[in-house]
N, C-alpha and C positions, 0 to 999 in steps of 0.2 A: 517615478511611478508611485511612490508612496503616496496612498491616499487617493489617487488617481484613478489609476487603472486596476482590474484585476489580475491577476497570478493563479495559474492552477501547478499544485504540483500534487503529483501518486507517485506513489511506493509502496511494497509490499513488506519493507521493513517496519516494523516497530519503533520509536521516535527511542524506546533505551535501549537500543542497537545505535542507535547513528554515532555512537563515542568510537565504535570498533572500525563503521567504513571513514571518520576524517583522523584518526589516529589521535584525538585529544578528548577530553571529556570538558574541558573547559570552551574549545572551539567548537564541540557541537551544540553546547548549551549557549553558546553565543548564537549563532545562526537558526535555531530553533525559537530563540526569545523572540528573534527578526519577524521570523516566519510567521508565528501562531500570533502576533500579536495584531488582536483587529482579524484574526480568521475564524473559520468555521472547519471543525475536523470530521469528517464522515470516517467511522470503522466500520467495513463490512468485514460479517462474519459468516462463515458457511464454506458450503460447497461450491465450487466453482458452476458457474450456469455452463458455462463453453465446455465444460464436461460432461456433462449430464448424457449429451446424445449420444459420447463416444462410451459412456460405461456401458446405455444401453444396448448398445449396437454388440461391443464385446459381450454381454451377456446373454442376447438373442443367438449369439452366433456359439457359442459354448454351450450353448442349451441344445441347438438344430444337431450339434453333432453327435 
């Protein structure tokens, strides 16, 4: 695939978290060099959208009562 094709990978972890989910700090900085190299990293920041209509809905409804 290298070079080839695309790869999409998401996470909601932080990239200085991944030493804690593969148990090494050296094997995650190996598979990280892999990854980002030749990539593009989007960090979104905020509030969840897919939330939005549920806070509104609780707050509509705590207000009605």
């Amino acid at each position: 695939r290298y070079e080839k094709h695309s790869t999409i990978i998401t996470t909601n972890m932080p990239f200085s978290n991944w030493a804690e989910v593969f148990g090494s700090a050296t094997l995650a900085n190996a598979i990280l060099d892999r990854l980002l190299h030749h990539s593009h990293v989007i960090s979104i920041k905020g509030t969840s959208y897919r939330l939005k209509s549920k806070v509104e809905y609780f707050n509509s409804s705590s207000n009605a009562s």
